[in-house]
Structure formats: C-alpha cells, structure tokens
N, C-alpha and C positions, 0 to 999 in steps of 0.2 A: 430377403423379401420372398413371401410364400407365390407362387405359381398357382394360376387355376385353370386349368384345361389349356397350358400352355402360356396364357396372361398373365402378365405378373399384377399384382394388387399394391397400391401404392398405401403406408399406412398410412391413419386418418391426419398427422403431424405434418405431411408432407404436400407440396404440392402437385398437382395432377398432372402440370401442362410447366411447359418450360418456356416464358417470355418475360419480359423486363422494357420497364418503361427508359428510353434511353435518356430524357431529361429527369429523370428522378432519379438514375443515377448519378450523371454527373452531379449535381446538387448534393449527393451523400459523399461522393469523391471530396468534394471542396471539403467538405466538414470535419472530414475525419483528421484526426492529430497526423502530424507528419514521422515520420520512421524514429527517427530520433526521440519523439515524446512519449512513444508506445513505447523506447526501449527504457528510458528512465521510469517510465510509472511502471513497468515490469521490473526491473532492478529494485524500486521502493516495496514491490508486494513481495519478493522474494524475502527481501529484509524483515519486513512483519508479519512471515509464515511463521516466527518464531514467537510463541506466549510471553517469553521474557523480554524481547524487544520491545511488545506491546506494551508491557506494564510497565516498562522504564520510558515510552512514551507519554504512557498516560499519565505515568508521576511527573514528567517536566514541566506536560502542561498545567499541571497543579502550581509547579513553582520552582525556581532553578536550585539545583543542586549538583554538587563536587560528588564523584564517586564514591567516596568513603556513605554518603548520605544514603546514594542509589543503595550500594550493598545490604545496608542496615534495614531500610523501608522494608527491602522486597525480602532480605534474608538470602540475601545470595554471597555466593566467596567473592573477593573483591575483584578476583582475576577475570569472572563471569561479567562483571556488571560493567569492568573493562571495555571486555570484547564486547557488549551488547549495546556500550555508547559509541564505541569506532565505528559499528557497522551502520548505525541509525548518522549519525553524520557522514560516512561515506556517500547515502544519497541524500544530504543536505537536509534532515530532516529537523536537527539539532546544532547548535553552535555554540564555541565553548567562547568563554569569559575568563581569560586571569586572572586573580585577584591575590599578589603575593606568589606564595608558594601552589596555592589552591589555584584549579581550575574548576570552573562552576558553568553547568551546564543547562540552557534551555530551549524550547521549541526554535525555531527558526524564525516565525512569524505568524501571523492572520491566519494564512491559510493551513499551516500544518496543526494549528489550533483547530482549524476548522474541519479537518478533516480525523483528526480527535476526536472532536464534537461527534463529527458523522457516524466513525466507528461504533461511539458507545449508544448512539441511535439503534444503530441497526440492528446491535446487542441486547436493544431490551433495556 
C-alpha cells in the first residue's frame, strides 16, 4: 500500500471504511455449505485439475464404457485411464457396472451430468 505524506491510500478495489451490516451477515452465514461440503467439492476440483480426468469425464457422460474403451477413445496406456477412473470415483463422480468379466463405467447421475454440461459451457 503506497503512503502519501504519511497516509496510506487505499486501492480503488478496496474498501475505504471497515463496517458490516450484522443481519446480512448472519443470512450469508446460513447459506454457506457446511465444512464438510467445501471439503468434498474441493477434493472433486483437485480431481479435475487433471486434463485427462476431464476427458474421461466427458467421454462417460457421452456413454458408459470399460477401460479398455476409455484407453482407446483418448489414446492413453491402459494403466493411465486406470488411475484416471479410480480417482474420478474416489469422489463419487463415476460408478462402475459389472458386466461378466467387464466393468463398465458411467456418470454418477443428473447432477454430474450437469455439471459436465456446465463445464463445457464455461469452455466455450
């Protein structure tokens, strides 16, 4: 913060004066997710920091497929497309299906659909 003849200057982003309306607080207090919900939807963004998470998200919700499939679509080793489905069901984003020998894999539901959807929104 620059100094002017001893004053400090607040930038123009900031506010000037320090007060809070105390019911408008409370009200933002109620609404906010509880600890526990900010730590899972953090655990879920940690998970699709990775490009190939994404892309093996976005191919499920296209339409369920067994690893061998995942590999082939994206062109990755099998061993990758592995780890990229353990960690996307780790936070429940995915859920697998037996079928025989095959395990086939797809979204979770509605909402992980939908927040699919929102991704490739926000993307352009």
């Amino acid at each position: 913060m620059e100094t002017n003849g001893g004053l400090r200057t607040v930038p123009d982003d900031l506010c000037r004066v320090v007060c809070f309306n105390r019911r408008k607080i409370a009200a933002l207090r109620k609404r906010l997710p509880d600890a526990g919900d900010v730590e899972q939807t953090s655990s879920i963004h940690k998970v699709l920091g990775h490009p190939g998470r994404l892309a093996v998200l976005s191919l499920l919700a296209i339409e369920e497929c067994c690893v061998c499939d995942v590999a082939n679509v994206l062109g990755l080793p099998l061993s990758t497309a592995s780890q990229h489905l353990r960690a996307l069901r780790t936070v429940n984003l995915i859920k697998p299906r037996q079928d025989g020998k095959l395990v086939f894999y797809s979204v979770t539901g509605p909402a992980a659909l939908r927040f699919v959807a929102a991704m490739d929104e926000v993307a352009g």
